[in-house]
N, C-alpha and C positions, 0 to 999 in steps of 0.2 A: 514577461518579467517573472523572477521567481523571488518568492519571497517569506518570510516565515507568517505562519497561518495567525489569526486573530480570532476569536468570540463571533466579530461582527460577517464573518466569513461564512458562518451554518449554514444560513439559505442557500446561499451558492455550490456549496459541498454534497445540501443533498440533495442537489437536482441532480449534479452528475449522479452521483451513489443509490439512490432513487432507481434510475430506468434500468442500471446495472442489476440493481439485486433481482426487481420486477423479472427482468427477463430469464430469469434462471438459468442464464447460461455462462456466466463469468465467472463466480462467486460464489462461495457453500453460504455467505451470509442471506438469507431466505426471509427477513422482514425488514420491510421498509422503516425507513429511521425518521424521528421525527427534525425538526429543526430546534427545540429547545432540547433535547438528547442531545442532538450533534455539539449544539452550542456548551451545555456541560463535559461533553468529551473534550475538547478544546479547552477549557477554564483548569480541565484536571489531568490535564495532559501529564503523562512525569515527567519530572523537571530537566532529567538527563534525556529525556526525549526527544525527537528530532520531528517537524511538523513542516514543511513546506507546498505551498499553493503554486499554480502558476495561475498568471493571468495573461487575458489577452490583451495586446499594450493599447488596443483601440478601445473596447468595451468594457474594458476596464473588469470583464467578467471573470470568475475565476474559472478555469477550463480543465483543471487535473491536481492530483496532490498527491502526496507519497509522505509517507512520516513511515520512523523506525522508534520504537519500542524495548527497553531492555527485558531480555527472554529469562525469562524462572529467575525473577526477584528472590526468592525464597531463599537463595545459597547464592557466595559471590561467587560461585566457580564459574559460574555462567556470564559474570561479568563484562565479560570481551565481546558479547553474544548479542547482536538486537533483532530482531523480527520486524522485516519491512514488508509495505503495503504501499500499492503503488495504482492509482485510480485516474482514467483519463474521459474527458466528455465523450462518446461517439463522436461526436462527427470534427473532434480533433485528433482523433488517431491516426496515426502512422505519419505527424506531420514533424515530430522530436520534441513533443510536448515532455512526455516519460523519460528522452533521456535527457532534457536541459534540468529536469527535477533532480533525476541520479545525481549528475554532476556537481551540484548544490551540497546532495544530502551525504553523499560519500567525501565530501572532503572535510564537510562538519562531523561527518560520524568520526572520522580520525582524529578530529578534533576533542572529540569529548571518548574519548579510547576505546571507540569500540575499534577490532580491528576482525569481525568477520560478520555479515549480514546473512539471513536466513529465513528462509519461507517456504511454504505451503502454494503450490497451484495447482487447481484442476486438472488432471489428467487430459480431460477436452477442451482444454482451452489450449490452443495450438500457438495462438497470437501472442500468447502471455508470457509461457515458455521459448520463441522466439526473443521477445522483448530483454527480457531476463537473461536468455543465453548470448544477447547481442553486448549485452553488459558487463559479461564475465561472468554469471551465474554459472553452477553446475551442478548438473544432477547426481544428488546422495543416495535416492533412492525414491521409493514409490509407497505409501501407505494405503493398501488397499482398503475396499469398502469405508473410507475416513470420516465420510459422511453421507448424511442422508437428509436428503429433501425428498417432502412428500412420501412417495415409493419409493424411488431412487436411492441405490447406494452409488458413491461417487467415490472414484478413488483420488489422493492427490499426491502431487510428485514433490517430494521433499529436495530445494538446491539452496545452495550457500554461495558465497562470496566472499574472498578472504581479500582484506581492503589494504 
């Protein structure tokens, strides 16, 4: 079931978000999030923002989420623009958790006029870039050295999606 995200959702956001970041291998995000953090990210979410959960219809648990973002508030030129983030549990991957969420968030994002998505993924994250390009994403290009965890500089591959 997909459905728009709540306050009372944190906990469950950042168990998936959690093992993700820990592991260093998905994410340039490199510190674990608390649950009253999370909980205030949700409460101040922007209001043109897009927030969506899936749950599992048994457990009622939340198992992945994807929200979109409007990119560089600062000038409406960017208007049409949101920056989407798309997070799934391990051991629900590769089951269409990620795309019943797209489905969801791309007819809402048309809804509220954005009409092109865009993000940022690790270079080594191979699955993600899959995921993304299973979706229509495409590759803009590549920002080398983008970030840095620990010693690591990490590059990530900048793609879009025009909705």
């Amino acid at each position: 079931m997909i459905r728009e995200v709540c306050p009372d959702d944190a906990e469950d956001i950042v168990c998936i978000l959690n093992p993700i970041i820990e592991s260093g291998a998905y994410t340039v995000l490199d510190s674990p999030v608390t649950v009253d953090l999370e909980r205030e990210f949700i409460k101040s979410f922007p209001k043109r923002g897009l927030f969506y959960v899936a749950q599992d219809k048994q457990s009622r648990k939340i198992i992945g989420f994807q929200n979109v973002e409007p990119f560089a508030t600062y000038t409406n030129a960017f208007y049409h623009v949101g920056i989407v983030a798309t997070y799934v549990d391990h051991s629900y991957r590769k089951q269409g958790v990620g795309r019943c969420l797209a489905e969801v968030v791309f007819e809402n994002a048309g809804i509220k006029r954005y009409e092109k998505l865009f993000t940022y993924v690790r270079a080594d994250n191979a699955g993600a870039l899959a995921f993304y390009s299973k979706l229509g994403f495409r590759i803009v290009g590549t920002a080398r050295k983008q970030a840095r965890i620990g010693q690591k500089y990490i590059d990530e591959i900048i793609i879009e999606k025009f909705l």
